[in-house]
C-alpha positions in Angstrom: 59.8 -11.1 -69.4 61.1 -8.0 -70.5 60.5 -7.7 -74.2 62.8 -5.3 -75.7 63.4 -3.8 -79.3 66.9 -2.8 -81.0 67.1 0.3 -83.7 70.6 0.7 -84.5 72.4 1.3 -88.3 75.5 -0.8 -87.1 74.6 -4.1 -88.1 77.5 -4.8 -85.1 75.6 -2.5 -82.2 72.5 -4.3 -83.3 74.3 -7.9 -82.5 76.5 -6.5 -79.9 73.3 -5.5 -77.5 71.1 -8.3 -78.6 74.2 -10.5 -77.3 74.2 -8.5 -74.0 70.9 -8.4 -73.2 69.9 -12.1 -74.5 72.8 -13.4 -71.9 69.8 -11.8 -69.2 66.7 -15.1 -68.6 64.3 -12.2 -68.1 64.8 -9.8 -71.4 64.0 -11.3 -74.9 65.2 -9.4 -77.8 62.1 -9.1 -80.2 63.4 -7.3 -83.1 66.2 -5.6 -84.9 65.7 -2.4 -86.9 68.2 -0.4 -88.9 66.7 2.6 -88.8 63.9 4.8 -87.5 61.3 4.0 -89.4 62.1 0.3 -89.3 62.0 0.9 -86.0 58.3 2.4 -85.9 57.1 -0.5 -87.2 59.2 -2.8 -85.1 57.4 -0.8 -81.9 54.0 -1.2 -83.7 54.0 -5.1 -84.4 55.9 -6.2 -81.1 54.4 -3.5 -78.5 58.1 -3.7 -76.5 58.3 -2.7 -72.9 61.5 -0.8 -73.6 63.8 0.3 -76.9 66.8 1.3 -77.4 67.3 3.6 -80.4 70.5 4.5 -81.7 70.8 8.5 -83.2 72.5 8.8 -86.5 70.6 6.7 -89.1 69.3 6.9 -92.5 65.9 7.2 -93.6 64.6 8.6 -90.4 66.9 9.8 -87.9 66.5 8.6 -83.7 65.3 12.0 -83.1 62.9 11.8 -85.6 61.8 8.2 -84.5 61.6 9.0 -80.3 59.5 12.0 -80.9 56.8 9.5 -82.5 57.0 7.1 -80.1 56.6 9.3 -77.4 53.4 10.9 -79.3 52.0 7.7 -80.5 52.9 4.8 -78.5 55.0 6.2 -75.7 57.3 3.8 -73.8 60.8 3.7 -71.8 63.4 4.4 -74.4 67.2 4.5 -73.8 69.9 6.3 -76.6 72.5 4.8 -78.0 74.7 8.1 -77.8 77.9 8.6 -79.0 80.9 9.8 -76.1 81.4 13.0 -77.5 80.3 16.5 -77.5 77.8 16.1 -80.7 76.9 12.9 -79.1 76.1 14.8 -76.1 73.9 17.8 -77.4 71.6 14.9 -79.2 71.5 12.6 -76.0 69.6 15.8 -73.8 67.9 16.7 -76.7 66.4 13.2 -76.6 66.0 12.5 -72.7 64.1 16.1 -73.2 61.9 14.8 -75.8 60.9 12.1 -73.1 64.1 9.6 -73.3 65.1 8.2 -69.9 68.9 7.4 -70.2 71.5 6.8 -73.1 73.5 3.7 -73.7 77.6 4.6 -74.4 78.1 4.0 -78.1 81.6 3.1 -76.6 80.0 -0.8 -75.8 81.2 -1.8 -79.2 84.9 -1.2 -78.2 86.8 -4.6 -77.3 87.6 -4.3 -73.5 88.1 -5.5 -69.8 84.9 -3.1 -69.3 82.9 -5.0 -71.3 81.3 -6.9 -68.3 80.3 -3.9 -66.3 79.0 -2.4 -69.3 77.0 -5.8 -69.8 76.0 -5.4 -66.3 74.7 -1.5 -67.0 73.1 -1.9 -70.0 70.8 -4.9 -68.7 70.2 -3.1 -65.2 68.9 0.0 -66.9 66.8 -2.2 -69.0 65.2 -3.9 -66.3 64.8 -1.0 -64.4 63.0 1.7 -66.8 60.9 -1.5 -67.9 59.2 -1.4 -65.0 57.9 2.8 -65.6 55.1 3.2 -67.9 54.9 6.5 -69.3 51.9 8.7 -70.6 51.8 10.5 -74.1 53.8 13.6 -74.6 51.0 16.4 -74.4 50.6 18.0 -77.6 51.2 21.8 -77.7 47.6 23.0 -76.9 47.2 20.2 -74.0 50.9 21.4 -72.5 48.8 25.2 -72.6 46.0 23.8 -70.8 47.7 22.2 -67.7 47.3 24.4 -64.5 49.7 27.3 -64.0 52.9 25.8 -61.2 52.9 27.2 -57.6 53.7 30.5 -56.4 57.5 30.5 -55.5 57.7 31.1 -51.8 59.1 34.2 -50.6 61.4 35.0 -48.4 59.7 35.1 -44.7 59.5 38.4 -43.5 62.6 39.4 -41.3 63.7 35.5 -42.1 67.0 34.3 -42.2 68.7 31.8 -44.7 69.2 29.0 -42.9 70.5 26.7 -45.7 72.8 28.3 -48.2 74.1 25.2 -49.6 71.6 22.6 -51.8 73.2 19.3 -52.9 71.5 17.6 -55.7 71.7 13.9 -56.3 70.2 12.1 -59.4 71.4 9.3 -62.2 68.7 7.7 -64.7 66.2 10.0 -65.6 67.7 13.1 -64.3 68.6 15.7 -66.9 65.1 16.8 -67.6 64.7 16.3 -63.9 67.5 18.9 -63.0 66.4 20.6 -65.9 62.5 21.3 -64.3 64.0 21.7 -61.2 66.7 24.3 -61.6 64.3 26.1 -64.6 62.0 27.0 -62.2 64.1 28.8 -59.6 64.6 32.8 -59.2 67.1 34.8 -60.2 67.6 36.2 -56.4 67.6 32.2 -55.4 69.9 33.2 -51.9 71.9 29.6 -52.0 74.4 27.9 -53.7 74.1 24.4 -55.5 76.0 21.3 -56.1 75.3 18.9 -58.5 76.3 15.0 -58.7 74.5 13.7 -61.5 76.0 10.5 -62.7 77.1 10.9 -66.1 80.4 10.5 -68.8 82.8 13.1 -68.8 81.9 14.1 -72.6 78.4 15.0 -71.5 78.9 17.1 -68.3 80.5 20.1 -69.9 77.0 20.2 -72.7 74.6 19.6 -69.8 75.5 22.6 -67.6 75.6 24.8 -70.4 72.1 23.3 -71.4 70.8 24.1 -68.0 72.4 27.6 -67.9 70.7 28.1 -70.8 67.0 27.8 -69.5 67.8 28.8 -65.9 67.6 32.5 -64.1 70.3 31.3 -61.9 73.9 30.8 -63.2 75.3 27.1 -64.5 78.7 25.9 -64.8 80.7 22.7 -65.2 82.4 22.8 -62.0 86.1 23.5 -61.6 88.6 23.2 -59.3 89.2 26.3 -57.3 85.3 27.8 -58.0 84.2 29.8 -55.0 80.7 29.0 -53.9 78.3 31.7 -54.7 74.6 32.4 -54.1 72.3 32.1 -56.9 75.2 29.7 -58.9 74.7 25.9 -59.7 78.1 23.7 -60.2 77.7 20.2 -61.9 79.9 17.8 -61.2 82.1 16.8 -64.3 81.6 13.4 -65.5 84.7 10.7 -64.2 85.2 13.4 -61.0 84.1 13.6 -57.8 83.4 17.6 -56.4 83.4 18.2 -52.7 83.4 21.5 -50.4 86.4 23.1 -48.9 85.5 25.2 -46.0 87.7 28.3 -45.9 87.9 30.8 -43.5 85.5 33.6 -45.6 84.4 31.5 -48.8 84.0 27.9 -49.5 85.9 26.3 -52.4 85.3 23.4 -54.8 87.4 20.3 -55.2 87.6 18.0 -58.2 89.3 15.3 -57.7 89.7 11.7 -59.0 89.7 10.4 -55.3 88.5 8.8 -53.5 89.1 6.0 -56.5 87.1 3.0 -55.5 83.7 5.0 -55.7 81.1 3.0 -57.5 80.4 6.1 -58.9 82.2 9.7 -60.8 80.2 11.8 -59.6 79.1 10.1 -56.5 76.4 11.5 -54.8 77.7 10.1 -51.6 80.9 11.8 -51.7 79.2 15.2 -52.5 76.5 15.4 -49.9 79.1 13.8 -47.2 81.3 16.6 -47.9 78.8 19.2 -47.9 77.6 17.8 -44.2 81.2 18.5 -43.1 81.5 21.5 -44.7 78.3 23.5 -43.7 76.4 21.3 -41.2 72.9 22.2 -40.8 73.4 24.8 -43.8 72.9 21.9 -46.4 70.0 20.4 -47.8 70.3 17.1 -49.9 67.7 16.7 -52.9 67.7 13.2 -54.3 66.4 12.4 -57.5 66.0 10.2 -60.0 68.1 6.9 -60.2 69.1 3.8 -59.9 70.3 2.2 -56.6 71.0 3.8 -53.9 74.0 7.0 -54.1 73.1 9.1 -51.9 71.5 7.8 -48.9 74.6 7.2 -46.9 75.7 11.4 -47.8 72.1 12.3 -46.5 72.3 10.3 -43.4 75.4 12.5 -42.6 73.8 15.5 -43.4 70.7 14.8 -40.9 73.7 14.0 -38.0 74.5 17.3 -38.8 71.2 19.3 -38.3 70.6 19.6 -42.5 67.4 18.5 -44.1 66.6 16.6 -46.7 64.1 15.9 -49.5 63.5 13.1 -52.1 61.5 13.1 -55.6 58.6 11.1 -55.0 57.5 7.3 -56.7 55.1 8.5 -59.0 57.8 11.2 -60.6 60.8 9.1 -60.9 61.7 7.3 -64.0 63.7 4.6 -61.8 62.7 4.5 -57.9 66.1 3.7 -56.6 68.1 6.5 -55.1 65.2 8.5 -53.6 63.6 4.8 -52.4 66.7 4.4 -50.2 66.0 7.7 -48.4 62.6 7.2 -48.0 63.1 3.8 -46.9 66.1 4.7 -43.6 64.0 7.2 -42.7 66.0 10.0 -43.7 63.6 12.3 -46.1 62.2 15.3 -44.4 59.5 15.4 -47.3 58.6 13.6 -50.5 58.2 15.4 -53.2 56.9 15.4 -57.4 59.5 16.8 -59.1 57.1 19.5 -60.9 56.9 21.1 -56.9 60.6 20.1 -55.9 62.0 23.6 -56.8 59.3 25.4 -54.9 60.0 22.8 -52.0 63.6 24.0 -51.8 62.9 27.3 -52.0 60.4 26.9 -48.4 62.8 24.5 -46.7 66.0 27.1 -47.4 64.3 29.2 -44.3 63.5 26.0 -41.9 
């Protein structure tokens, strides 16, 4: 049994997810809270296996709240974030502060999405419940851990021999991305594409996040973009981005098609397009996630000569979309996401 505590303000959010998440045989509801520090004690008495924790409150703010229950009692904790561009800046600012994934304040709307937003909510419940997660390291500890790994270099007289890295990820990933992209030079000699799966509101706000705390360049992708070394494209939220091979450049294409994707940005979609595009140029990452976007795109890519790589168990905050790679076969290596960026640095000269 999933046991499962509610901090919200709304009195109508509070019933409105209990509702949704009761309706589930395997998730009990232990407590309501209506506000942060309600909510501290809530996590204290019932010792929950996940929470979801709503922002904007009185008395002590969600912010507030998730950086003590990371420090104190650390467990899987989903936002409740609000569709907009405020909304947004808070939701990273939480899944950096060691939140795994948001909840769309948007659930409390009337309407014929209702049941797949049901189905979300209590799939991302079950599925973080199942990762237990250490204490964020206090300052002095975070000094102490062991310097990362020397970037590779560039092989002597080596070629690049894939310019174009493809990045899949959902649940989890913003930090992921984040550790990933952070970590690569300012001379990195290929271009990336991003599908993380994500609302349109927050797409925009996470590439400017990462842009922020990368060497390389970061942008929302639009349509028309040329593909350039050293520059990362995210996929904007509701889209799908794909490559258009030109005779001198390569192009990006946002479009709403194909429509009956289960997801916008799909992984799939991306990495399939970058296979016909560039062949054995391309090397699919897979992160973080739930189910299984992604795998199909990579098993293109490997037809076409590319590579691929996959974030390992023990780094994931949901197992899903990297599992399915590992599990057909298709990942070239597994690897912790604290080594991933030095692990597509190496492979870009294989």
């Amino acid at each position: 049994m999933v046991k499962v505590v509610v901090v919200d303000d709304s009195a109508f959010m509070r019933k409105a997810i209990s509702t949704m998440l009761s309706k589930d045989p395997e998730i009990q509801v232990v407590a309501s809270a209506k506000n942060g520090q309600e909510g501290l004690e809530a996590v204290r008495q019932f010792d929950p296996d996940v929470v979801t924790l709503d922002i904007e409150m009185p008395v002590m703010d969600g912010l507030t709240a998730l950086r003590r229950i990371m420090m104190e009692m650390p467990r899987p904790v989903l936002m409740v974030s609000s569709l907009t561009t405020e909304g947004a800046e808070s939701t990273l600012k939480a899944m950096e502060l060691g939140a795994v994934d948001f909840i769309p304040k948007q659930l409390s709307k009337v309407s014929l999405d209702i049941i797949k937003i049901e189905k979300d909510l209590i799939s991302k419940v079950k599925s973080v419940a199942r990762r237990k997660l250490r204490p964020v390291p206090t300052r002095n500890a975070a000094a102490a851990k062991p310097a990362p790994k020397e970037m590779p270099k560039r092989p002597a007289g080596g070629k690049v021999a894939r310019d174009v890295i493809a990045i899949g990820v959902s649940t989890g990933g913003p930090p992921a991305v984040q550790k990933v992209l952070s970590r690569l030079p300012a001379d990195f000699p290929a271009s990336i594409v991003i599908a993380q799966h994500m609302p349109g509101a927050f797409t925009g706000p996470f590439a400017k996040r990462l842009d922020g705390v990368s060497k390389i360049s970061v942008k929302e992708a639009e349509n028309g973009d040329v593909l350039k070394p050293g520059h990362a494209y995210v996929a904007p939220g509701g889209m799908h981005l794909t490559l258009d091979q030109k005779v001198s450049q390569i192009n990006l294409v946002v479009s709403s098609e194909p429509a009956d994707a289960l997801y916008k940005p799909s992984a799939n979609v991306l990495i399939n397009s970058v296979a016909t595009a560039v062949g054995r140029r391309g090397l699919g990452v897979i992160l973080t996630g739930m189910g299984s976007d992604g795998a199909e795109g990579i098993r293109d890519l490997k037809a076409k000569g590319g590579r691929a790589l996959a974030q390992s168990d023990a780094t994931c905050v949901v197992y899903g979309m990297p599992k399915a790679v590992v599990d057909a076969g298709l990942a070239d290596e597994i690897v912790d996401i604290d080594d991933m960026a030095e692990a597509i640095m190496a492979n870009i000269y294989k």
